[in-house]
C-alpha positions in Angstrom: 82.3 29.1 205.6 82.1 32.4 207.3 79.4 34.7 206.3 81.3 38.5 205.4 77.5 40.0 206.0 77.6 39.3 208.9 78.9 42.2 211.5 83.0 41.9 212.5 84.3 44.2 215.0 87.9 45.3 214.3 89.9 47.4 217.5 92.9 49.2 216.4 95.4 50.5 219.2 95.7 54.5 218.0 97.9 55.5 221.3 101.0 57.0 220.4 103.1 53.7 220.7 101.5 51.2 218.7 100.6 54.3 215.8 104.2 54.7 216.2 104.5 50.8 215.1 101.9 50.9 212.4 98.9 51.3 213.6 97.1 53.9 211.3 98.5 51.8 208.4 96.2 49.0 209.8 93.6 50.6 210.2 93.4 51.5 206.5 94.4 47.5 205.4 91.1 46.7 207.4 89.2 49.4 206.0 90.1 48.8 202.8 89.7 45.0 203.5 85.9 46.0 204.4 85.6 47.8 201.3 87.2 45.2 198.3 84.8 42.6 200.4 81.7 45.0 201.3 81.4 43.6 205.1 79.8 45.1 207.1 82.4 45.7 210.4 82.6 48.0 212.7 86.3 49.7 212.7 87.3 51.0 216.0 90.5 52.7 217.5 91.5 52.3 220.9 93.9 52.5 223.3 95.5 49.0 224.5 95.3 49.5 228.1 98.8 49.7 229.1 100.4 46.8 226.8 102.2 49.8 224.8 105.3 47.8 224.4 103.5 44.9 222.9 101.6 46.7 220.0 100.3 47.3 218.0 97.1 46.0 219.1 94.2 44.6 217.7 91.2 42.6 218.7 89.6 41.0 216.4 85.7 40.1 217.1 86.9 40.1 220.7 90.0 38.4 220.7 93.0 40.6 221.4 96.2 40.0 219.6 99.8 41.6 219.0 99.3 42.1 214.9 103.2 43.1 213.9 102.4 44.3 210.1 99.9 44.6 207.4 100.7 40.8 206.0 99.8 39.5 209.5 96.7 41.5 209.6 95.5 40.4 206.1 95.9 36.9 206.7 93.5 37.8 210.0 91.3 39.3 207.5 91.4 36.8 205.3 90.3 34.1 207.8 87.0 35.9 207.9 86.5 34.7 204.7 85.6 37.0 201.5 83.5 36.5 198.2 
């Protein structure tokens, strides 16, 4: 069982491409996420260091990842674990 007290780090891709593909919308499913769940993470944007046509882009506790909508990135979220 994963601990939510402990510290997650969540990147978000904010460059022009992946915000154009969703981006800022992920951003506030993760902050929200952090907020229903009170974890503690660490919600950064980014830039995805040239993989604009694969975004948007997230790493998640340092693993990158292509994250294609908000049901994708909840089901990340969700693996954390949550009370």
């Amino acid at each position: 069982m994963t601990d939510v007290a402990a510290r997650h780090r969540i990147e978000i891709c904010l460059g022009s491409s992946c915000f154009a593909k969703g981006a800022g919308r992920l951003a506030e499913v993760a902050s929200a996420w952090a907020e229903r769940h009170q974890a503690a993470i660490e919600l950064v944007g980014h830039r995805c260091r040239e993989r604009c046509a694969d975004g948007p882009r997230v790493v998640l506790d340092g693993v990158e990842r292509r994250v294609k909508d908000e049901r994708e990135l909840a089901g990340l979220l969700a693996s954390l674990g949550g009370p």
